[in-house]
C-alpha positions, 0 to 999 in steps of 0.5 A: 110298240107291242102291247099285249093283252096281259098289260092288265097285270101290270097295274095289278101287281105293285113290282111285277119288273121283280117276279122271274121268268115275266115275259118279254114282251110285258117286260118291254111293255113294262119298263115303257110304262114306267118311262111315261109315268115318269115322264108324265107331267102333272095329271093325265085327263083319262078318255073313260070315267071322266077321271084322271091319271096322277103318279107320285113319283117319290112313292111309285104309286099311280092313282085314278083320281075321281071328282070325290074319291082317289084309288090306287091303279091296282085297286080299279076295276079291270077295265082300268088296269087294262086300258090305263097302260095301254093309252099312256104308253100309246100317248106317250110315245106318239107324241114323243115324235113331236116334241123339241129335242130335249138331252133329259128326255129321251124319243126312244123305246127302252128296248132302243136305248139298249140296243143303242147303248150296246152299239155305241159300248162296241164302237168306242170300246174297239181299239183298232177303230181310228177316231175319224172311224168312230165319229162317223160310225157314231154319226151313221148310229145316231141317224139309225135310231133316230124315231120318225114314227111310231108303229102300234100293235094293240092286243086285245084292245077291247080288253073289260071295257063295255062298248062305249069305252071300246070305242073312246079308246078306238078313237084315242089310238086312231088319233094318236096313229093320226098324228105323224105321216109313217105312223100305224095302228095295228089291233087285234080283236074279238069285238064286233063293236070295234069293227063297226066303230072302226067302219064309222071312222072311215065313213066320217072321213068321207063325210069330212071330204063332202063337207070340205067340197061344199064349204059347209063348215058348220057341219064340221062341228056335228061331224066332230060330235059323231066322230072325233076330227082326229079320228076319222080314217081313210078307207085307202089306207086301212085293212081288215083281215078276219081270222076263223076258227079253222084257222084260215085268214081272208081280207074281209071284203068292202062295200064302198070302202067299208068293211062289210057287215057280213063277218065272222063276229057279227055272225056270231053275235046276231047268234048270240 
């Protein structure tokens, strides 16, 4: 799933599916968040602002419920627009990959239920296809969309959130990434905080090793408080790439398995 930057305008416009000339990729963003509005079941706790998600579906409005007041989604601040989208969306379709087989609910992406749909019109609408044919075209078809995981790209994640909500929702999508083997995280980024955040998953996965050799399972819960279990990343499985203003990309460089401080961003905010 590709999710752009402008998913805030989503939340901020009641209809944006009737406005021309919308960009693809927030078109497709779009109708998934619809998908998981409407397949969201009951209200959705929120990782930012000890609140939660409700949408009615009769009237199609999505609302942040706090503990004493209730607000429409396009009535938040910005940073709710932004990040509101961008977890459902991402929580939805992750754990999409775990659930039962269910004929009402669907573990594709609207662009694949398209693309299937198209497919399966062409097979069975082809005269000079023997029913034998078809079948097993059919049966290879099924087996081509069939989902086992879930590749998430992330524009902008740190998009009008203060540096404590960047790395709840950091967190929320390393988890979410965590869930399946063959699952991957893909962000780009103009925050240092995400980097240094991101440094501190791949350390606590080392510490959790540690903690596994020493059979000192208490520790566990002080390490969970830090970083979240489902959270922790492993350096071996993890790269940075810095990208600067003449345009030039490198791999930025480690010290134990870390991204190294000495980056771009950095240097830009201890300028700052």
């Amino acid at each position: 799933m590709y999710v752009p930057a402008e998913r805030n305008f989503l939340s901020a416009v009641d209809y944006p599916d009737k406005l021309k000339g919308l960009p693809k990729s927030l078109s497709t963003f779009w109708e998934e968040m619809q998908r998981s509005l409407q397949e969201l079941s009951g209200s959705l706790v929120l990782p930012v602002g000890n609140v939660k998600l409700e949408y009615n579906k009769s009237n199609k409005i999505t609302r942040i419920v706090g503990k004493n007041y209730s607000l429409r989604l396009s009535e938040a601040s910005s940073g709710f627009q932004s990040y509101v989208p961008l977890f459902l969306v991402s929580k939805n379709l992750a754990q999409s990959l775990g659930r039962e087989k269910d004929n009402s609910k669907s573990e594709m992406s609207t662009a694949e239920q398209r693309r299937l749909k198209d497919e399966i019109e062409k097979i069975v609408t082809n005269p000079r296809l023997s029913e034998e044919f078809k079948e097993a075209a059919l049966k290879l078809l099924s087996d081509k969309f069939k989902n086992d995981s879930f590749l998430n790209i992330v524009e902008e994640i740190e998009q009008n959130l203060f540096p404590s909500s960047q790395k709840q929702i950091l967190f929320k999508l390393i988890e979410f990434a965590n869930e399946a083997e063959g699952n991957s995280l893909v962000l780009t980024t103009h925050s240092p905080y995400i980097i240094n955040y991101f440094t501190l998953c791949i350390k606590a996965y080392d510490v959790y090793l540690k903690i596994q050799q020493s059979k000192q399972e208490e520790l566990e819960e002080r390490l969970n408080e830090v970083v979240p279990l489902k959270s922790i990343v492993d350096s071996a499985g993890s790269i940075v790439y810095e990208l600067n203003e003449d345009g030039s990309i490198k791999i930025l460089e480690t010290y134990k398995g870390l991204p190294s401080d000495d980056n771009y961003l950095n240097e830009i905010f201890r300028r700052g």
